[in-house]
N, C-alpha and C positions, 0 to 999 in steps of 0.2 A: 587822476581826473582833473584834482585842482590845476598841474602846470598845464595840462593841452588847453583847459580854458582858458586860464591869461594869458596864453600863448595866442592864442585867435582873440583876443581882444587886443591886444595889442597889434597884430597883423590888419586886421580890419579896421579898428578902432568906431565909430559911432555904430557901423553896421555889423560889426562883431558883438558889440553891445544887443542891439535889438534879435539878431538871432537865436545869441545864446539865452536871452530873456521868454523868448517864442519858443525856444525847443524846452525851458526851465518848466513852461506852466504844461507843458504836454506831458513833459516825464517828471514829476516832484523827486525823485532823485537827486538829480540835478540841483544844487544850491546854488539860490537867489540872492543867498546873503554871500557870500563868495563872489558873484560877478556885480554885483550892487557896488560893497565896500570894495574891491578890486577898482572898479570903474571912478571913483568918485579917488583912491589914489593915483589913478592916470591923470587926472586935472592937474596932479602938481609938475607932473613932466613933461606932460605932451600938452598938444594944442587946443584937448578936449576942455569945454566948461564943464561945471555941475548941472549947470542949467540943460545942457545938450545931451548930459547921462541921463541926466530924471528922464526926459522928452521920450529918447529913443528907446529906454528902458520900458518907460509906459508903454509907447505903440506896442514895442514887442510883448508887453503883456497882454495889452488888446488884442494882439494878432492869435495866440494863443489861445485866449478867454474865450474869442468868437468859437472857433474852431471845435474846443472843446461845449460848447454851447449849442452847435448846430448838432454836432454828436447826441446831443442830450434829446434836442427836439425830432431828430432821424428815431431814436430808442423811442420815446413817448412814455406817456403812462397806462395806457392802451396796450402797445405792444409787452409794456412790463405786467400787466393786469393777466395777458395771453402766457405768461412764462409762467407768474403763479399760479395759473388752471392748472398745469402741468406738471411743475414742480413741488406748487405749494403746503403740500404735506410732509415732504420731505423737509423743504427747509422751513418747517412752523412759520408761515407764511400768510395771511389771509387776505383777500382784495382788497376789506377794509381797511387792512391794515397799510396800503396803501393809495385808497382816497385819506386817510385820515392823513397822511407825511404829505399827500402833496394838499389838501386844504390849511395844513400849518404852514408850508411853503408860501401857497398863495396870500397868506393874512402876513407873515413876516419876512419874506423870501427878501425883499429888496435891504432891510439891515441885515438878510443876515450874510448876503451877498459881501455888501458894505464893510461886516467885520472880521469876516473870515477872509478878505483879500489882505488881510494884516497878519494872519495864523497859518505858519509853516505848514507843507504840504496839503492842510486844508484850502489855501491861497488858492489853489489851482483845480481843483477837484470842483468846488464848489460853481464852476459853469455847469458842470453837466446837473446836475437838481434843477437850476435855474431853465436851463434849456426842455429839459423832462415837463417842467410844471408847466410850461406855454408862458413863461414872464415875458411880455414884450422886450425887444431887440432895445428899444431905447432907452429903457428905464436901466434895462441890466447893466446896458454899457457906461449909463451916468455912474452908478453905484458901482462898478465896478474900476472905474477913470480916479473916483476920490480917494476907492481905500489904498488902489495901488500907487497913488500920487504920492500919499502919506506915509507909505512904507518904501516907494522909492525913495522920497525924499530925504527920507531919517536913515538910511542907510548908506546914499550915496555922499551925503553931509559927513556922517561919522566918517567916511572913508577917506574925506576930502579933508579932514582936521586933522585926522591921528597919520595919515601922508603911511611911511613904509612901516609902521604900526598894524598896518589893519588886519593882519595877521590876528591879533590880538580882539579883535570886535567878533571874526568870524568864530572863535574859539567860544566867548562867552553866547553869540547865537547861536553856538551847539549846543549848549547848557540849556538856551529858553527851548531849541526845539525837542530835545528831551522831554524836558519839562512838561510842555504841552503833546508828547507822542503818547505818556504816560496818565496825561487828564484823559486823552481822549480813547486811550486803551482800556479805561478805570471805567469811564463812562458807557462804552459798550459794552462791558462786562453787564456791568449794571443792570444795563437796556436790556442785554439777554439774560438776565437773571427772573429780572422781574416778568418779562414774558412769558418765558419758560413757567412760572410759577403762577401765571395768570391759568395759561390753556391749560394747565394740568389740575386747575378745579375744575374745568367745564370736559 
């Protein structure tokens, strides 16, 4: 997967950039940090700036973001309230327990928007909640324009210093996104533990 990417980035160059960025936030598979640090070592050979990676980089996350955001707002919390009628015994489930995630949404939704546009495969995911909870179109996209600025930026930077190194960045970003696959593995345990162990006194 790695060489068809830098292969189509280097064939397209800015607009290989923002596709593969657009297609990254759709399928989290797909690694950001590999076309990021990739993108910002083409500055040293080709006619590409950093400044032009960040750019095109960003839109294609926006392009993405929306996407998956309209998704969110098509689903609703309505139409998910209608699955948990249905399903919600099965999957220990309660309505409230979805007014309750989306009025946390609504009181924090825009940082958390903000710092999970920083947090591997959460980066991407986190439109559709946004979209669900009815966050206005403009706030999301502010909040979603800064975190990805700062994570494009520190990665296509990195990629743009250490030149035919980045090899080497994308390796130790396998390490953080471990890292964090495993908080956030630990975390839902957790969430379903203590659940679990709530309805089973009632």
């Amino acid at each position: 997967m790695e060489s068809w990417i830098t292969d189509f980035m280097e064939q397209y160059g800015y607009m290989g950039i923002l596709l593969m960025i657009a297609v990254e936030n759709l399928f989290p598979p797909i690694p950001s940090e590999i076309i990021l640090t990739f993108g910002g070592f083409m500055t040293t050979y080709t006619n590409l700036t950093p400044i032009g990676v960040i750019l095109f980089a960003t839109l294609g996350s926006l392009i993405g973001a929306i996407i998956l955001y309209l998704i969110g707002r098509l689903l609703g919390v309505e139409r998910l309230e209608r699955i948990i009628d249905r399903w919600g015994r099965v999957l220990r489930v309660k309505k409230e327990d979805v007014r309750k995630a989306d009025a946390w949404f609504d009181k924090y939704g825009y940082w958390a928007v903000l710092l999970c546009r920083m947090v591997p495969l959460i980066r991407s995911l986190i439109s559709l909640p946004a979209g669900m909870s009815g966050m206005k179109l403009v706030p999301f996209l502010f909040f979603t324009t800064v975190g990805t600025l700062i994570w494009n930026t520190i990665l296509v930077s990195v990629g743009t210093a250490v030149g035919g190194n980045w090899h080497e960045i994308v390796e130790f970003m396998d390490v953080y996104s471990y890292i964090v696959y495993a908080i956030i593995a630990l975390a839902v345990l957790v969430v379903l533990f203590l659940y679990i162990r709530r309805a089973r006194k009632f």
